[in-house]
Every structure is written in C-alpha cells, then in structure tokens.
C-alpha positions as CSV (number, residue, x, y, z in Angstrom):
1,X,84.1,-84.2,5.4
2,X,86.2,-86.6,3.5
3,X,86.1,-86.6,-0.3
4,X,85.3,-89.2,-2.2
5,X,87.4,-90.3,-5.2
6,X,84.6,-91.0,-7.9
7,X,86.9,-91.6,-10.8
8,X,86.4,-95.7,-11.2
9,X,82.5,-95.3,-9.6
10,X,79.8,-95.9,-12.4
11,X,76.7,-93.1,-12.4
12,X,73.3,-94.4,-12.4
13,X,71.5,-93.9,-15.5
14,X,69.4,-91.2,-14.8
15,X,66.6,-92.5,-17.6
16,X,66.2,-95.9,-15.8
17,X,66.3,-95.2,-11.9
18,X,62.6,-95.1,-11.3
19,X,61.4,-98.0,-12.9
20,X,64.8,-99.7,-11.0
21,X,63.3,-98.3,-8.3
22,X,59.1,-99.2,-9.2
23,X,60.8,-102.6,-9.5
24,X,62.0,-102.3,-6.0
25,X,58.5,-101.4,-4.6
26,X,57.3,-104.4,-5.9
27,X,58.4,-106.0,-2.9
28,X,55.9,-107.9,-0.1
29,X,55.4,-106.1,2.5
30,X,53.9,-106.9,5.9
31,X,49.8,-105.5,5.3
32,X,51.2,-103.7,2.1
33,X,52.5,-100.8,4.4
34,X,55.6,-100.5,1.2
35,X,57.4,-99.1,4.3
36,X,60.9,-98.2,2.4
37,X,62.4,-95.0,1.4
38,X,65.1,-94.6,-1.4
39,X,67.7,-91.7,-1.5
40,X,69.3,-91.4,-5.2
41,X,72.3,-90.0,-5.4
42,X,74.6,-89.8,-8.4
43,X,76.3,-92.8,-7.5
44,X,74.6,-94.8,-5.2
45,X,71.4,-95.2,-3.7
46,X,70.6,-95.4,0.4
47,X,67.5,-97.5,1.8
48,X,66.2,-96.5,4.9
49,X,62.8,-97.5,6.7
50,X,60.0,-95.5,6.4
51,X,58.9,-95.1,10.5
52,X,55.6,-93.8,9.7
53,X,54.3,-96.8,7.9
54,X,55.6,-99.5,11.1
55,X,53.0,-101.3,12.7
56,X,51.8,-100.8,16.0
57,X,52.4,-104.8,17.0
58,X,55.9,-104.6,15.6
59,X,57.7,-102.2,18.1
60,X,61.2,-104.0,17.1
61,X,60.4,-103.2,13.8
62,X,61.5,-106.8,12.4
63,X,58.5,-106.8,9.8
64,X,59.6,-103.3,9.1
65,X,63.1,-104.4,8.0
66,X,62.1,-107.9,6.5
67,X,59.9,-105.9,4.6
68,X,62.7,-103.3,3.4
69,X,64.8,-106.4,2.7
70,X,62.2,-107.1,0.4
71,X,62.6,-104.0,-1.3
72,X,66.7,-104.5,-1.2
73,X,66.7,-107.4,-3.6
74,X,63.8,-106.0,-6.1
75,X,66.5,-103.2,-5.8
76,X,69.1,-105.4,-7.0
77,X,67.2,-107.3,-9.4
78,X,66.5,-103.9,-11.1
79,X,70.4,-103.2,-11.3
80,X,70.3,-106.2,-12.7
81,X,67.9,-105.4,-15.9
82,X,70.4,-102.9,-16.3
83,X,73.2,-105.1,-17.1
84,X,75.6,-104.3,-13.9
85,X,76.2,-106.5,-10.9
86,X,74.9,-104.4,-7.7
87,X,77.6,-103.8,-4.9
88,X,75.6,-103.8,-1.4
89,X,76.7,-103.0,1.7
90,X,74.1,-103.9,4.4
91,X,74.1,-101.4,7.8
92,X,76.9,-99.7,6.4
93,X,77.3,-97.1,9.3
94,X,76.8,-98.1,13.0
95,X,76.4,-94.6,14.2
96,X,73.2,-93.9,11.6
97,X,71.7,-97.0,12.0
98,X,68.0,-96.0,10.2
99,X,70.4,-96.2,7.4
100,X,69.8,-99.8,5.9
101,X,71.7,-100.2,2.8
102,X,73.8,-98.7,0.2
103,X,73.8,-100.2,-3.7
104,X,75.7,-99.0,-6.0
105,X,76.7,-100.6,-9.5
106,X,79.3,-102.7,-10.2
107,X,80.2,-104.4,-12.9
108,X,78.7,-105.2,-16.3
109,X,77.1,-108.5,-16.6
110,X,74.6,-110.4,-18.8
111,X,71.3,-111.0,-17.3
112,X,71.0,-114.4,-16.7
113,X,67.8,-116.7,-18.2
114,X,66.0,-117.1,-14.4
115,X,67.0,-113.2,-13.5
116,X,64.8,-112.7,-16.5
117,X,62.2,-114.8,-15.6
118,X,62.1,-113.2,-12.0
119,X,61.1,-109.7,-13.6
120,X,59.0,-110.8,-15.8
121,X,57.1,-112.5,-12.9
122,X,57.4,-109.6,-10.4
123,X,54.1,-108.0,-11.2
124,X,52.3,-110.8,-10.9
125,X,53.5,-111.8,-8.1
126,X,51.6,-111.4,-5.0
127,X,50.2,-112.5,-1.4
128,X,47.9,-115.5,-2.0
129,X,44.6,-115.8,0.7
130,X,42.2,-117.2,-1.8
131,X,41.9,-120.9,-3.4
132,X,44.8,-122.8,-4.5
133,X,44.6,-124.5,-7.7
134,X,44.7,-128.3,-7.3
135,X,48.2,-130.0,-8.4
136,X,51.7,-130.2,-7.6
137,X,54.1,-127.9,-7.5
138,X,56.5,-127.9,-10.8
139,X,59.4,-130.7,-10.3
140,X,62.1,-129.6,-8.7
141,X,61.2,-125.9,-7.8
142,X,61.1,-127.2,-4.2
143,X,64.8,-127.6,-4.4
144,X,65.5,-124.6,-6.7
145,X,63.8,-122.5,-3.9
146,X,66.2,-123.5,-1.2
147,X,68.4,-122.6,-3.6
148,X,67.7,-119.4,-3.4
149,X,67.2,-118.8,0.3
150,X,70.8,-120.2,1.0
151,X,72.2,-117.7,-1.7
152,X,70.3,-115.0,0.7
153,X,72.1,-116.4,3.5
154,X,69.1,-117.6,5.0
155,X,67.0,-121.4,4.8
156,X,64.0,-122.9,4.0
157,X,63.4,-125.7,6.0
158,X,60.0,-127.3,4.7
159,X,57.6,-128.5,6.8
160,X,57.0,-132.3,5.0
161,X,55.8,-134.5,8.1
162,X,52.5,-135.0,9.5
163,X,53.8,-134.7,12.9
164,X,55.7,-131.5,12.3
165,X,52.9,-130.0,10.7
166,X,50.3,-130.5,13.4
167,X,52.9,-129.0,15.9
168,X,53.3,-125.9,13.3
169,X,49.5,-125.6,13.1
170,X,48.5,-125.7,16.8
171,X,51.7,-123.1,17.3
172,X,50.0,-120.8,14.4
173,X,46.4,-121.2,15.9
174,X,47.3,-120.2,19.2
175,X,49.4,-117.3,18.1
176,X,46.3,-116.0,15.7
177,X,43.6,-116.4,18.4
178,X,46.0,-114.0,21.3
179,X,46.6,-112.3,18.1
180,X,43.3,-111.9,17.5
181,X,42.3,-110.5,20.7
182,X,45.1,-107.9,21.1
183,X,43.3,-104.0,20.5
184,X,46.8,-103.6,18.4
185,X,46.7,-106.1,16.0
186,X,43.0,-104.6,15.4
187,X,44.0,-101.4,15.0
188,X,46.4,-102.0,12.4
189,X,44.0,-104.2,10.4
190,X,41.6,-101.7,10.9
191,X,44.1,-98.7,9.2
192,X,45.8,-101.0,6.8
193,X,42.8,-102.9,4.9
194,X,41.3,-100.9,2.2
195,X,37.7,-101.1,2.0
196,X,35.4,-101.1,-1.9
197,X,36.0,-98.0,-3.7
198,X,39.1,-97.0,-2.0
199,X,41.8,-95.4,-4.1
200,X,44.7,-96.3,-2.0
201,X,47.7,-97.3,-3.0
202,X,48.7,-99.6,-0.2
203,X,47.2,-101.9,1.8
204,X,45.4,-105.0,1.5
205,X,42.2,-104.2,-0.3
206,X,39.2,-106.0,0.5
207,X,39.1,-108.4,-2.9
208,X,42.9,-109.8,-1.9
209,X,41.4,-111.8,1.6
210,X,38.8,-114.1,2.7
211,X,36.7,-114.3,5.8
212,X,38.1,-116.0,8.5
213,X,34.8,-117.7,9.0
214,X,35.8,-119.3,5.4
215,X,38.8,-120.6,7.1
216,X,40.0,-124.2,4.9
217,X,41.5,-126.6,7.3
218,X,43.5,-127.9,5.3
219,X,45.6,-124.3,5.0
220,X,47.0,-123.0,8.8
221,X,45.2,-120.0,10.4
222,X,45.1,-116.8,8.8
223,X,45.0,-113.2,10.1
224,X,41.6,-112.3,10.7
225,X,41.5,-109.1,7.9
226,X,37.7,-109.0,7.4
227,X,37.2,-108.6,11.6
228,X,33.6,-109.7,11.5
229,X,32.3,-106.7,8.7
230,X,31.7,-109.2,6.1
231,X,34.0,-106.8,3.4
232,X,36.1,-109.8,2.2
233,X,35.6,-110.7,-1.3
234,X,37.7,-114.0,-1.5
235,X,37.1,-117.4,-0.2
236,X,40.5,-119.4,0.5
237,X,38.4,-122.8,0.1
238,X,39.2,-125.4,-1.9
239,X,42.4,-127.7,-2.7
240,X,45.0,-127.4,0.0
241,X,49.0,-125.7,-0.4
242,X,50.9,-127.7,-2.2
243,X,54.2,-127.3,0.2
244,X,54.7,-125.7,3.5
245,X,57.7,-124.1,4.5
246,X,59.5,-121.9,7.3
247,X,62.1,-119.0,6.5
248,X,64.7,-119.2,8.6
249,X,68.1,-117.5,9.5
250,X,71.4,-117.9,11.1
251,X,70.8,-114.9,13.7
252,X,67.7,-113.0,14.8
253,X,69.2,-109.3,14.1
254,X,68.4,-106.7,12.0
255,X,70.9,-107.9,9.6
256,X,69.2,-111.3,9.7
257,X,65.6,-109.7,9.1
258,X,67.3,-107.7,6.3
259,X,68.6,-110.8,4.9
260,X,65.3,-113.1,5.7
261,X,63.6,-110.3,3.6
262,X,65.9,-110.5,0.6
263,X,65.7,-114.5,0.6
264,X,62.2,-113.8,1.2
265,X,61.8,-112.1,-2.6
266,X,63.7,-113.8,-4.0
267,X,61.7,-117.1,-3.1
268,X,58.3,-115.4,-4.0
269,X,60.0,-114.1,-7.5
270,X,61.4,-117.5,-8.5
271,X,57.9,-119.3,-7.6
272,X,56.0,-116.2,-9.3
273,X,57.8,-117.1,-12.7
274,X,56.3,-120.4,-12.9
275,X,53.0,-119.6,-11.6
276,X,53.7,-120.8,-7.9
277,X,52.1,-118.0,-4.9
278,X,52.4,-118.4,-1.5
279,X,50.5,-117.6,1.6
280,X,52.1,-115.5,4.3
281,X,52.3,-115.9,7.8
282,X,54.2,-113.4,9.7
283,X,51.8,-112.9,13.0
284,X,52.7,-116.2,14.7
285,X,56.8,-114.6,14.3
286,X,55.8,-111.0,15.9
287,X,57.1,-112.5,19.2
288,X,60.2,-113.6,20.4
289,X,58.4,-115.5,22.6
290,X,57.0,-117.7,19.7
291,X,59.7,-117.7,17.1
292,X,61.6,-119.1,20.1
293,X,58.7,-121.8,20.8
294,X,58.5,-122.3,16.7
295,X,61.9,-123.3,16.5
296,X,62.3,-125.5,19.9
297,X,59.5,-127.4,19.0
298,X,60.3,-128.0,15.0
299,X,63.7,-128.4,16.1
300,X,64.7,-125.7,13.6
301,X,68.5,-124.9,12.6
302,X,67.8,-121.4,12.8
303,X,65.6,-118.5,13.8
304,X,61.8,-118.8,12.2
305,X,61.4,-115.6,10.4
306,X,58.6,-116.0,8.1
307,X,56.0,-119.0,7.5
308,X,55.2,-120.0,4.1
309,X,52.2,-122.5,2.3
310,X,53.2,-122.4,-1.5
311,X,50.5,-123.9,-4.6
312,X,49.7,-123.0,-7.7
313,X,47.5,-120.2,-8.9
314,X,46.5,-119.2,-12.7
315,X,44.9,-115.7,-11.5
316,X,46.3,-113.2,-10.0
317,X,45.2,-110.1,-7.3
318,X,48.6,-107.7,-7.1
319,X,47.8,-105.3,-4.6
320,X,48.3,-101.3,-5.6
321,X,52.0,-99.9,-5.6
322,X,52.6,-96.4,-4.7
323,X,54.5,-94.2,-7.6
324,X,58.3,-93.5,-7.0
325,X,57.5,-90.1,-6.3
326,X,56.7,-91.3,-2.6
327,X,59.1,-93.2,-1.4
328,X,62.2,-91.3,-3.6
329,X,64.4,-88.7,-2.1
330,X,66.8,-87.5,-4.7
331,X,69.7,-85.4,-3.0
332,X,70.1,-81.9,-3.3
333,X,73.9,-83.0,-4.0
334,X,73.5,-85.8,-5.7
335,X,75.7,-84.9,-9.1
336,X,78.5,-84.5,-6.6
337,X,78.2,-87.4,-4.3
C-alpha cells in the first residue's frame, strides 16, 4: 500500500474527539435509528452507515444516508468548536462505497458568531410532534434558512400558497394512509418507538409523539407512531406551523441524500438557535414513485427530499443519544495513518 506523506496533515486532538463526535450524534435521524458509525484515525475520521439500524421501508437506504448526512455536518460543526476548517471529501472511494466520508482538519479559523449559536442550540434541538407555540417565525430567518440549504448544495423551496399547499397535503395524506397499511412501515414503528420506562437510547420514546387520532388539520398528516395503543403522551393540537417548506436537491443520488442531510442540520441547527423546531416528514419521500409525483405537481426545481412545517416552541423533548462508545471505531493503526 501506498504511504502517505503526513508531514503538513494536522492530528486530531485526542482530548476533544468524542465530544466532536457526541456533537455529531446529535444529528436527526429518521425514527432516531442514529444509524452512523465513526472510524478515528490519527488524522482523519471515516463515516460509514451503520446497516443494522436501516429501516425495513427504506431498502435504498436514502433515509439511511440523509440521516448520516446529518451526522456529517454535526461532524463539521464540532471541527469547527475546535478552531479548524473541516476538509470533506464525500464518497471518496468508488470501489468501498459503504464508505461515506472522510474529514479531516484544515486550517485554523475563528468560529464565527451563528457557528456558535448553532452548538449552543444543538441539544435542544429536536423533532417537533406536539403543539406549536402561536406567532411568527423571527424576521428574516425564513431567508437565512435558504441560506443555509443552498450553502449545502441543496434548496428550500417553501410552500407559501393556498393552492400549493392543498396539493402538498392530499399528496402527504395519501402517502401516510398506503403507509399506514404496509406490515413494514408497522414493524418498524413497532421496533423503533420506545414505550414508558424504557432505558433506550434511541428511538422515539412515547412522550416525543401524539396520537394520530389527535391529528390538527391545520398541520399535514403525521406517521401514525402510537398505532392504536394509546402510549402517546403529546397532543400536536393547537396553533398551526408557522412556515412549510420542502428540501430539495439538484440529483436524487446518494451524494444528493448525503448532501439533503447536511442542509438538512444545518437548517434544524440555525432554527434551533432562535427557538424555531420543525416537524418532519420523510414517509411521503420513501418512494420514488411519490417524490417524483411531489415534485411534478409542486413544480419543484429539484428532487423532494424531506418535508418540513417550522414554528416556534419554548419547550423542548430531545430524544436519548447513544454514548460515543457505540458508534466509534478507533483504528488499531490509527497513530500511523
């Protein structure tokens, strides 16, 4: 094997890598499956997807990815606390292609005012099913958040018409109700929600979701979590979203669900910091089939990745994070590579 030449390469701080890394899992994640794994080496640090922990509806495994994309810029933002610039190279070798990324550090640089505010606001951010509190959102965010999406290489077109909106809805409610019926989808609800007492540390335990019986109309259909048990603790009644959007990108590849993710986090993270959440929709995008009617019918400059209904919210339900030890593989050869 080639050498490499390490001379003008910077180490990673061996004190700081796993709160970099506890930073990282404070990504979303589709059901809170945290489906990443991290391999530190001296140098750099590898992503890959964690298999085990893909759902049984996404056979692609496009959640799987958007959700490691996730993990990707919570990555970089905790280079970033440490006062480098991360280097990223996405899919970096086309014959190991479970291998996602590789970050290593750059640079130094300052850590800019809204970078602070984004890890500050990273562990209260958090999937939002419950009420909305009544108001606008903060001026201008709107724009500051499509902002960050293109810097992601990605968009967020938002959804601002009546007309659009019903077309968005009845696309949504039809996708939830086949959803809805599919033994699948079931099945991973039924493994992924954690019920009262549980100690897990992933998942969507049962005080983060509402019935669906408590469906508001005013917000678009959600996954039905509670599956007719009568566990959920939350009732998503009361003022409507403030903004809806769509996520979209230029591509529908696993580079572009890499990047949707990344946008994706970087969205949430910016909102978080002034108290802004968002509701997730991600089972009307499992199919082609729909993300292809989604973006016919919205006439959409892109491929629909990821459905979004922001508002504000002064409490906050973080679901559990698993401890680095999990999802990090430190290399046998790490002080040489």
């Amino acid at each position: 094997m080639m050498s490499v030449d390490t001379r003008q390469q910077v180490a990673f701080p061996a004190h700081g890598i796993d709160n970099v890394l506890a930073m990282a899992a404070r990504a979303p994640s589709v059901f809170n499956t945290q489906p990443w794994l991290f391999r530190v080496f001296r140098y750099k640090i590898d992503l890959y997807a964690d298999q085990s922990r893909r759902t049984r509806c996404d056979a692609g495994g496009r959640e799987m990815l958007i959700s490691c994309g996730a993990a990707l810029f919570g990555l970089r933002l905790g280079i970033r606390s440490l006062g480098y610039q991360p280097v990223v190279r996405i899919l970096p070798e086309p014959e190991q292609p479970r291998l996602l990324a590789q970050v290593s550090l750059g640079e130094r640089a300052s850590l800019a005012d809204a970078e602070r505010a984004m890890i500050e606001a990273l562990p209260r951010r958090h999937t939002h099913r419950g009420q909305f509190a009544a108001g606008p959102l903060p001026r201008g965010l709107l724009i500051g958040l499509q902002h960050d999406a293109v810097a992601e290489h990605a968009a967020l077109a938002l959804i601002d018409q009546p007309a659009a909106y019903s077309k968005l809805a009845a696309i949504v409610s039809r996708a939830t109700r086949s959803q809805s019926a599919d033994e699948r989808s079931r099945a991973d609800v039924r493994q992924w929600v954690r019920l009262a007492g549980s100690g897990a540390r992933d998942g969507v335990p049962v005080a983060a979701f509402a019935a669906i019986g408590e469906h508001n109309s005013a917000r678009l259909a959600q996954r039905d979590l509670d599956l007719g048990r009568g566990v959920a603790l939350l009732t998503s009644d009361g003022p409507p979203p403030a903004a809806t959007a769509v996520l979209i990108t230029p591509g529908d590849t696993p580079a572009d669900w890499l990047r949707a993710g990344q946008a994706l986090h970087r969205v949430l993270a910016h909102a978080a910091s002034q108290w802004v959440f968002a509701s997730l929709y991600s089972q009307p995008l499992e199919a082609a089939g729909y993300r292809a009617l989604l973006r016919s019918r919205l006439g959409l400059p892109g491929a629909p990745q990821l459905i979004l209904q922001l508002g504000l919210s002064r409490t906050t339900r973080s679901t559990p994070r698993r401890p680095p030890a999990d999802f990090i593989k430190r290399a046998a050869r790490a002080r040489r590579e």
